[in-house]
C-alpha positions in Angstrom: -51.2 -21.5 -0.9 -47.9 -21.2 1.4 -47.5 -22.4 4.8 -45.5 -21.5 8.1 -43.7 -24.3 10.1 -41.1 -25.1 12.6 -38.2 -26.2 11.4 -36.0 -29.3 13.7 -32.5 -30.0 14.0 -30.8 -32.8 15.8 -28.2 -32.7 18.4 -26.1 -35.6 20.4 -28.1 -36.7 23.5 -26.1 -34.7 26.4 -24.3 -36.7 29.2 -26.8 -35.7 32.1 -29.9 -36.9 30.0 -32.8 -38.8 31.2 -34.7 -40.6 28.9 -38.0 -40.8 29.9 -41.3 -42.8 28.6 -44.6 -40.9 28.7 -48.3 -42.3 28.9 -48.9 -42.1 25.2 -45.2 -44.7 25.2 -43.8 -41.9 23.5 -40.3 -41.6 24.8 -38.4 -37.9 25.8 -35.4 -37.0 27.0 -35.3 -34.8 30.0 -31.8 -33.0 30.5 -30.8 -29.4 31.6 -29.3 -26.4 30.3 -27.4 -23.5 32.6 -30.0 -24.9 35.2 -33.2 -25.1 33.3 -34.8 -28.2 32.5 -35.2 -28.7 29.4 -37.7 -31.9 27.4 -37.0 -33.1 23.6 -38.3 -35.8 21.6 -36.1 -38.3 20.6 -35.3 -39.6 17.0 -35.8 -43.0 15.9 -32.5 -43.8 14.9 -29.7 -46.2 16.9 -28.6 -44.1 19.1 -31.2 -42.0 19.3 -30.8 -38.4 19.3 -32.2 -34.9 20.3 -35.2 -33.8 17.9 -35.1 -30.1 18.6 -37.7 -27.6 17.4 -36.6 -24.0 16.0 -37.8 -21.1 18.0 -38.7 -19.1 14.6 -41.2 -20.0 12.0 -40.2 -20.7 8.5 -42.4 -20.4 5.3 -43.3 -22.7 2.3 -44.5 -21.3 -0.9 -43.8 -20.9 -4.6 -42.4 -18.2 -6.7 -43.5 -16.7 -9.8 -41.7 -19.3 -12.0 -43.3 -22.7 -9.8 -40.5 -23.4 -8.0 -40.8 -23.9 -4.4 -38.7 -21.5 -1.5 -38.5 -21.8 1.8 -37.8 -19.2 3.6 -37.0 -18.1 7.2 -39.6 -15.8 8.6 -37.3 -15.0 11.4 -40.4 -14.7 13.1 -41.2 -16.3 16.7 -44.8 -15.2 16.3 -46.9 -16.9 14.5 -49.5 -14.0 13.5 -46.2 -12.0 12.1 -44.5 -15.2 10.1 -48.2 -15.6 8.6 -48.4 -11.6 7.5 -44.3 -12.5 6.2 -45.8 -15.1 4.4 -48.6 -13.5 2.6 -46.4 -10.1 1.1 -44.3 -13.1 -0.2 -47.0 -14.4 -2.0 -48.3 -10.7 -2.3 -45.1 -10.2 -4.3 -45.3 -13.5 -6.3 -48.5 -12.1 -7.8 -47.0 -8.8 -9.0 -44.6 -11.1 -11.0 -47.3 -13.2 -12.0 -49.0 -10.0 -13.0 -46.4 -8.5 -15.0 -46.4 -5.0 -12.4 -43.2 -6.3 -11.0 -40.2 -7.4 -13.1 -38.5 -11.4 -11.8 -35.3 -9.0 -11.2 -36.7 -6.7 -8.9 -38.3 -9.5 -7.2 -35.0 -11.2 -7.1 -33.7 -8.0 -6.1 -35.6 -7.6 -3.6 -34.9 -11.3 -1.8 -31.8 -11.1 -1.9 -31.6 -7.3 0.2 -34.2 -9.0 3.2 -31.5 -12.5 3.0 -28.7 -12.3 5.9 -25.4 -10.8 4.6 -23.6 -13.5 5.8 -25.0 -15.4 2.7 -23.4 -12.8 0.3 -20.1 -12.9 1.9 -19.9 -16.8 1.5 -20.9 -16.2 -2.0 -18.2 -13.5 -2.8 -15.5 -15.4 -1.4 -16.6 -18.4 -3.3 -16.3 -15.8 -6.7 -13.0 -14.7 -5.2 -11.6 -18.3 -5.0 -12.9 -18.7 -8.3 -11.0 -15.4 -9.8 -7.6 -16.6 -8.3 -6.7 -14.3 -5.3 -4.4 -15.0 -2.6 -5.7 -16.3 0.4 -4.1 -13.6 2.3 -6.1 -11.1 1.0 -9.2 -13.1 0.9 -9.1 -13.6 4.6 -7.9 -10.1 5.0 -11.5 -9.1 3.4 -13.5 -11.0 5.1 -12.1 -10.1 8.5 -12.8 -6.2 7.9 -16.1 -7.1 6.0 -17.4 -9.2 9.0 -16.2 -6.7 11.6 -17.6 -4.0 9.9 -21.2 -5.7 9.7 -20.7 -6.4 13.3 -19.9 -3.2 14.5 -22.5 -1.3 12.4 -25.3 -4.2 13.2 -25.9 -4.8 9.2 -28.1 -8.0 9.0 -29.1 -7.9 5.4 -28.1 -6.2 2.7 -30.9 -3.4 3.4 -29.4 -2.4 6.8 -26.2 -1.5 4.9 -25.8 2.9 5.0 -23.0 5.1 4.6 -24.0 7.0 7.7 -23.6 3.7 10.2 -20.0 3.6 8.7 -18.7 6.9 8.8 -19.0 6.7 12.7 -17.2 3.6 12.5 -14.5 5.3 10.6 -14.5 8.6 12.9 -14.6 5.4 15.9 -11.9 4.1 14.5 -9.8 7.0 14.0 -10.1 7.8 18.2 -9.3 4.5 18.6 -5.4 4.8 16.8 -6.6 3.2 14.0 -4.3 4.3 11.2 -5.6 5.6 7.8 -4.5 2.5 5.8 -6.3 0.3 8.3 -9.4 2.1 8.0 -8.3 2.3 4.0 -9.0 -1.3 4.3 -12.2 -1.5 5.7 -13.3 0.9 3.0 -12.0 -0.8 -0.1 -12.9 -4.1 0.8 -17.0 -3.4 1.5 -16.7 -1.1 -2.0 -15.5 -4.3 -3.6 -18.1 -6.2 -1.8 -20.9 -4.0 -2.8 -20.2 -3.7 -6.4 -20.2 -7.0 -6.5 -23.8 -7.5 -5.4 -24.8 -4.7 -8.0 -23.0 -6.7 -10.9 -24.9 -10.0 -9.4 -27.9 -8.1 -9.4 -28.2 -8.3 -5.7 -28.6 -4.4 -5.5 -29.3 -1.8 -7.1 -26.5 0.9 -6.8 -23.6 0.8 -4.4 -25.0 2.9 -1.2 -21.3 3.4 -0.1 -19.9 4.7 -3.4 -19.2 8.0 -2.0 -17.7 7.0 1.0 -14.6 8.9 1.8 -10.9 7.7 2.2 -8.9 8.4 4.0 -5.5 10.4 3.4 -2.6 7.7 4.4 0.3 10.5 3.7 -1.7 12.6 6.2 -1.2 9.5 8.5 1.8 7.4 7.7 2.4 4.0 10.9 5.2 2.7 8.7 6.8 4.8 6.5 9.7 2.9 4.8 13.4 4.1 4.0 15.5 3.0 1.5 19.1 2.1 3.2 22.3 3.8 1.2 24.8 2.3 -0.6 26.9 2.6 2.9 24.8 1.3 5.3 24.0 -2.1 2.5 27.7 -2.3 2.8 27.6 -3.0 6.7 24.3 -4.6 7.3 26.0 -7.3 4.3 29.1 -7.4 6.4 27.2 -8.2 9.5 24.8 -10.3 8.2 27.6 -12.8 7.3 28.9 -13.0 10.6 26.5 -12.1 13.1 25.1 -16.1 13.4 28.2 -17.2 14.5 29.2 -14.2 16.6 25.8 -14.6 18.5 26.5 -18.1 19.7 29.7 -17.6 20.4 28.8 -15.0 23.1 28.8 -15.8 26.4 25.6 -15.7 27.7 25.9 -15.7 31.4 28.7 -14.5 34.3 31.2 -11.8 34.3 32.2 -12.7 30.9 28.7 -11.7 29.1 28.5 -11.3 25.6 32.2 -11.7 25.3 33.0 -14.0 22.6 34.2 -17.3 24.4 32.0 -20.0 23.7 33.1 -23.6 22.5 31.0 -25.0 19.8 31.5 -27.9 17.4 33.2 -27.7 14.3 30.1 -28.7 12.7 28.5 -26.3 14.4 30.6 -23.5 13.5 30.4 -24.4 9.9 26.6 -24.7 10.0 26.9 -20.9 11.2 29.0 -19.9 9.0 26.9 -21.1 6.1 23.7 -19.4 7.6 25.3 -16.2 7.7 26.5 -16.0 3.7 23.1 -17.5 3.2 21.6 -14.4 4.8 23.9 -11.9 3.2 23.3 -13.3 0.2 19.5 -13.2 0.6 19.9 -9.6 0.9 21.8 -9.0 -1.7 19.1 -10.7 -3.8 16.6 -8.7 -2.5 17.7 -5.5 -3.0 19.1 -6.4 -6.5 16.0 -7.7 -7.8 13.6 -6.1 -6.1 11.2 -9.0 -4.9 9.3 -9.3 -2.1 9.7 -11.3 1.1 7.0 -13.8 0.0 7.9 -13.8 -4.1 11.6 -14.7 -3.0 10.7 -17.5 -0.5 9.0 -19.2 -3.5 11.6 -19.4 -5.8 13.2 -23.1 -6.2 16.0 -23.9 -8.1 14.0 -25.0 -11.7 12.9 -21.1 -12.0 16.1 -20.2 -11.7 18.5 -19.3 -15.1 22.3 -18.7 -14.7 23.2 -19.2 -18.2 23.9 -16.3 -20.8 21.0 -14.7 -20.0 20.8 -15.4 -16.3 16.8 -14.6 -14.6 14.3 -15.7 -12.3 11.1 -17.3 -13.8 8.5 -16.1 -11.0 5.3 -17.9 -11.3 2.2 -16.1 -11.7 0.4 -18.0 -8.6 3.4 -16.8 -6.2 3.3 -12.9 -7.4 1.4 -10.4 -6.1 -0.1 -8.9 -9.3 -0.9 -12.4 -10.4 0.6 -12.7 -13.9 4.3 -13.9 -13.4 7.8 -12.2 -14.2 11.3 -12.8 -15.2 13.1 -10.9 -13.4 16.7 -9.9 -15.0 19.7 -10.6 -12.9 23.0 -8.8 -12.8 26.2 -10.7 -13.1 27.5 -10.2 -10.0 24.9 -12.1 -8.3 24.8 -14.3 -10.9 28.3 -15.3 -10.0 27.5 -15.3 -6.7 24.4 -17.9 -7.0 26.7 -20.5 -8.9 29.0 -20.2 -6.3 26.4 -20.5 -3.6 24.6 -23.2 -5.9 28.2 -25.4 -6.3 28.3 -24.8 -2.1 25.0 -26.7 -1.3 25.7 -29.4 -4.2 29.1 -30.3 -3.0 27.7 -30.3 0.5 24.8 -32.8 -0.6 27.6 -35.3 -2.4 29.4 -35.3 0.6 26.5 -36.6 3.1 25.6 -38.9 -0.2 28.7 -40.6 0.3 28.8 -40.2 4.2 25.5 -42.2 4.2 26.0 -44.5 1.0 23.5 -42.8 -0.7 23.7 -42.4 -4.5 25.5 -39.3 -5.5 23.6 -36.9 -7.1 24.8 -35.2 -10.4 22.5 -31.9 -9.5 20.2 -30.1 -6.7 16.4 -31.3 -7.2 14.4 -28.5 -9.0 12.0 -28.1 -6.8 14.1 -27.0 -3.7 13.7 -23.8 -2.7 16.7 -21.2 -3.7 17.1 -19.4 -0.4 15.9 -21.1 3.1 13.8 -18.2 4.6 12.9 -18.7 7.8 10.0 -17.3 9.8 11.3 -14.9 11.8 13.1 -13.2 9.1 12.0 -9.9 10.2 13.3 -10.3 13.7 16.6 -11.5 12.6 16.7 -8.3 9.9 16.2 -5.8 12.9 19.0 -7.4 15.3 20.9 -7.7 12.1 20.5 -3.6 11.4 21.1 -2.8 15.1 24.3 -5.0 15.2 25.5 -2.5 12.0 24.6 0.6 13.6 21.5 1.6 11.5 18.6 2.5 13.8 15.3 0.5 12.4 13.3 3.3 13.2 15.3 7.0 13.0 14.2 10.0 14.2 11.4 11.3 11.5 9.8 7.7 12.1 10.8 6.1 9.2 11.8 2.4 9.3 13.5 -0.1 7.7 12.5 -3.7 7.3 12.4 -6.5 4.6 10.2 -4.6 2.4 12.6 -1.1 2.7 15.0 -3.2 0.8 12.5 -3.0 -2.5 12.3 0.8 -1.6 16.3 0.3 -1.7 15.9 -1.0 -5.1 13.7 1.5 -6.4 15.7 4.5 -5.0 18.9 3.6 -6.7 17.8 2.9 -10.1 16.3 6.2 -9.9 19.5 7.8 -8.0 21.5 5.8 -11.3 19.9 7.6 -13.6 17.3 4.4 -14.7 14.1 5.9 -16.6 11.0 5.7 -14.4 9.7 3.7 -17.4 12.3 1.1 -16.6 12.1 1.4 -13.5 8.7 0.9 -13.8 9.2 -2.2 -15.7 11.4 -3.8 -13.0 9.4 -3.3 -10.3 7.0 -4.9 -11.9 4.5 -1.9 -11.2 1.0 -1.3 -13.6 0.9 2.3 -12.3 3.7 4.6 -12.8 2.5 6.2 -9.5 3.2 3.7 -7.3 6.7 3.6 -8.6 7.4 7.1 -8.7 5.6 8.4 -4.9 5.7 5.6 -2.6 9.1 3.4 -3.9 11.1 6.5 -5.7 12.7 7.9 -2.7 14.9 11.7 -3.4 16.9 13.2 -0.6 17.0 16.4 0.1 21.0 16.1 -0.9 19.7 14.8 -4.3 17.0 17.6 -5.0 20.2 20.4 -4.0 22.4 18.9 -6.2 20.0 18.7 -9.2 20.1 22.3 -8.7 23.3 23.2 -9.7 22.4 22.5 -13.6 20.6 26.2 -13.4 22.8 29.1 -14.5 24.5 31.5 -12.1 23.1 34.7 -12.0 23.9 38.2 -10.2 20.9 39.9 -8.6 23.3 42.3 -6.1 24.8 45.6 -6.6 28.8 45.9 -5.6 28.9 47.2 -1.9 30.1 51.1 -2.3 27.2 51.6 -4.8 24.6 54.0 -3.1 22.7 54.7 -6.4 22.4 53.0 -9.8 25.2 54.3 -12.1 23.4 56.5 -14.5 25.1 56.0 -18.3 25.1 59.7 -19.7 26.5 59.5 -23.2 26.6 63.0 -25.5 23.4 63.7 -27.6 22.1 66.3 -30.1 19.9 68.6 -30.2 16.1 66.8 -30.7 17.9 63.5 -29.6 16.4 61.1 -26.9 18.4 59.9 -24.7 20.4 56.9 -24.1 21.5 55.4 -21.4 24.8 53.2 -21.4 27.2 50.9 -19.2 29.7 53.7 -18.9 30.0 56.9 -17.8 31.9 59.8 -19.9 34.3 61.8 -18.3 34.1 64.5 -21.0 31.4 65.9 -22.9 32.0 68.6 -25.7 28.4 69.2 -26.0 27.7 70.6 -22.3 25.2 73.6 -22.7 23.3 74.0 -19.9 23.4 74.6 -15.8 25.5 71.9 -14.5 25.8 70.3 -17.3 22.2 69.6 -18.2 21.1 69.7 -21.8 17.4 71.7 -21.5 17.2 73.1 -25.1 13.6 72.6 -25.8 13.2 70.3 -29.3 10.0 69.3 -30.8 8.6 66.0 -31.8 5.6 66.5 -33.8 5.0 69.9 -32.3 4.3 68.3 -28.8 7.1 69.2 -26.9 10.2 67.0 -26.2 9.2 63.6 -24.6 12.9 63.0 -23.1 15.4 64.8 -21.0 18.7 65.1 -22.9 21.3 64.5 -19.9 24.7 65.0 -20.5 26.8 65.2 -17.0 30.4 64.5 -15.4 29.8 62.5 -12.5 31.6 64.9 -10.3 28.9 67.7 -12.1 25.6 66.2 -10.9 23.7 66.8 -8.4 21.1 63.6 -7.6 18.3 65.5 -6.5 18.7 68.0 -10.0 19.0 64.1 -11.9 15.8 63.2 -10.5 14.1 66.1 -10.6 14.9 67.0 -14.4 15.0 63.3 -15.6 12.7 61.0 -13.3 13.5 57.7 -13.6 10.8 56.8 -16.2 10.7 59.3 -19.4 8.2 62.5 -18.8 5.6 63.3 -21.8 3.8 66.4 -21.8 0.8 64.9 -22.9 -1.4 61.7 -23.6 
């Protein structure tokens, strides 16, 4: 037989409390909360604290395999936490009884618990399975909001209905499709999960709709052409030290006049290749912001075969890549690599430091820095190429991976190698969102078709009928040419009308035999049409 009870927590005695002792010697504390006074027994312990009582009543029973559950009624009644208790126990019996099976009763706890249960539970199975904590937190943030919003408490609550007006909320809010994309995908996840856990039954948002994102495009990327990489390199290299030296203030603003220290200058200077060359290795290899920040110099090859080793835990997809590098930026890592090694002998010896043969392996390739991104778009305004253009297209960190895709599709590259670099497991994703084709591209891929002449020359009124000679019983032909003389001319104006049988029916064509200068257009139709006459069927 279950019970109901009150369940107590302690809390920290509150600054303003009053300890008082009571006529039984039982001691209290009186203390008050947003005005109210408020009386709690006191623990035994040294100090003593707050012994506070829950305002809901919780139940005590066992379940059909003898184990004992407590459970919160969430009742504050004490007549409805007893009638929670008893279809428990109600239930408990079915088990017992073989009418309900352990996994429906199981089933059935788990879709009455509170949801925010679940979602500690799936993120724990999502730590366990690997994934970034990016996207973790990413799914938790729309699965919590979403739960808020649409007032799910327990798995039960949880409709399709409730969330289709948060979409359609969303959407008047300027939400864009990708956002609400998110929100979708994430509880789908989220919900198969509790059916594979056996925490439900069937999915109830399986058929939820998504939502179009090319319908609805907040950041649609452009790849940069081999032009405008040419200048935002070129600026990129010089634009550190350019910026300081600009004058900030006066009459002279922004003209270059500043003094700075030599070490200063060369400290600038160094940034700046560093930069261009981070750009360069981003839109040769193809690697993202976050993939190229992680690289040190132990994953790095420049021998005969010279690659990046990317580790599995720092890309995306989770199973790790080399990623092939041409020679050019090959060449110009050692160079950059020889820079920063002669640069850490010299402060060696400067400081009386040992001098070190090699770079430690695990410093990082490139220094990225934080604001990256805001450095990128004073970087593309500086070269003249708007971030944003006029069909609302931009460019950023990641358009240089678009970059990469685009030209080894504009080279000629297979999408299957393409594919392949890109590091891509659906062709799709290569070929719709990273493939980019201009409309210069699609008109010059029309120039392999073969010319053709649909026109007639300008002084033609009338298609030039070829009349050539025929005999008698002879159908007739029509050629490219016209003759100027015809032996066999036997009829008004030239037109052959001597009737000749086929099969006793009756000619089925019109002989004509004409000089141009001998017909008459309206006698040509009339006598010949311009498909063949038959007398009958």
């Amino acid at each position: 037989m279950g019970s109901i009870f009150r369940p107590t927590y302690t809390k920290p005695l509150p600054p303003d409390c009053e300890i008082v002792t009571k006529k039984n010697g039982e001691q209290v504390a009186r203390y008050r909360v947003d005005g109210k006074l408020r009386t709690a027994r006191l623990t035994s312990g040294n100090p003593p604290r707050l012994l506070i009582e829950s305002s809901t009543y919780s139940a005590k029973y066992r379940d059909h395999s003898g184990k004992l559950v407590v459970r919160s009624t969430k009742c504050r009644d004490e007549a409805n936490a007893r009638r929670r208790l008893t279809e428990w126990e109600g239930e408990t019996e079915r088990v017992k009884a073989g009418v309900l099976s352990p996994a429906d009763a199981d089933m059935s706890q788990h879709a009455r618990s509170a949801i925010e249960t679940h979602l500690v539970a799936f993120d724990i199975r999502q730590q366990a399975r690997g994934t970034a904590s990016k996207y973790r937190e990413n799914t938790l943030r729309a699965l919590r909001r979403v739960a808020a919003d649409c007032r799910f408490h327990t798995l039960a609550d949880v409709q399709v209905e409730p969330v289709e007006r948060w979409l359609v909320a969303r959407t008047g809010a300027g939400a864009s499709a990708r956002t609400r994309n998110l929100a979708r995908e994430s509880w789908l996840v989220f919900l198969n999960w509790c059916v594979e856990t056996g925490r439900l039954t069937s999915n109830p948002l399986a058929n939820l709709s998504r939502a179009n994102v090319k319908a609805d495009p907040r950041r649609q990327r452009r790849p940069l052409t081999e032009e405008e990489l040419d200048r935002l390199l070129a600026v990129a290299r010089t634009r550190p030290l350019d910026a300081k030296l600009a004058i900030n203030r006066g009459a002279r603003k922004g003209q270059a006049g500043a003094r700075l220290a030599d070490a200063t200058r060369d400290a600038l200077e160094r940034a700046g290749r560093e930069r261009a060359l981070l750009y360069k290795a981003l839109v040769l290899t193809g690697l993202r912001k976050g993939e190229m920040a992680s690289l040190t110099l132990g994953q790095v090859r420049l021998d005969d075969s010279p690659h990046l080793a990317l580790a599995a835990a720092n890309e995306k997809a989770r199973r790790g890549a080399l990623v092939p590098l041409r020679e050019d930026l090959a060449s110009d890592l050692r160079g950059w690599l020889k820079e920063r090694l002669d640069e850490a002998q010299e402060q060696a010896r400067i400081s009386g430091q040992p001098i070190p043969n090699a770079l430690p392996a695990d410093e990082h390739l490139f220094h990225v820095p934080v604001h990256l991104v805001r450095n990128m778009r004073k970087d593309l305004i500086a070269a003249g190429i708007p971030p944003r253009d006029g069909n609302g297209c931009v460019v950023d960190i990641h358009a240089l991976r678009h970059t990469f895709g685009t030209l080894l599709s504009r080279g000629g590259i297979t999408p299957r190698v393409t594919q392949e670099l890109m590091r891509h497991t659906d062709p799709r994703m290569t070929n719709n969102v990273y493939t980019h084709v201009r409309l210069a591209d699609s008109r010059s891929a029309l120039d392999v078709l073969p010319a053709l002449t649909a026109t007639k020359p300008a002084n033609s009124l009338v298609p030039q009928l070829v009349l050539t000679p025929v005999l008698e019983g002879q159908n007739l032909a029509i050629t490219d040419t016209m003759e100027p003389q015809n032996e066999l001319l036997n009829g008004k104006n030239g037109f052959d009308v001597t009737p000749g049988n086929v099969n006793g029916n009756g000619r089925l064509t019109t002989s004509v035999i004409s000089r141009p200068s001998q017909v008459d257009l309206s006698q040509i139709v009339a006598a010949v049409g311009f498909e063949p006459t038959t007398s009958r069927l």
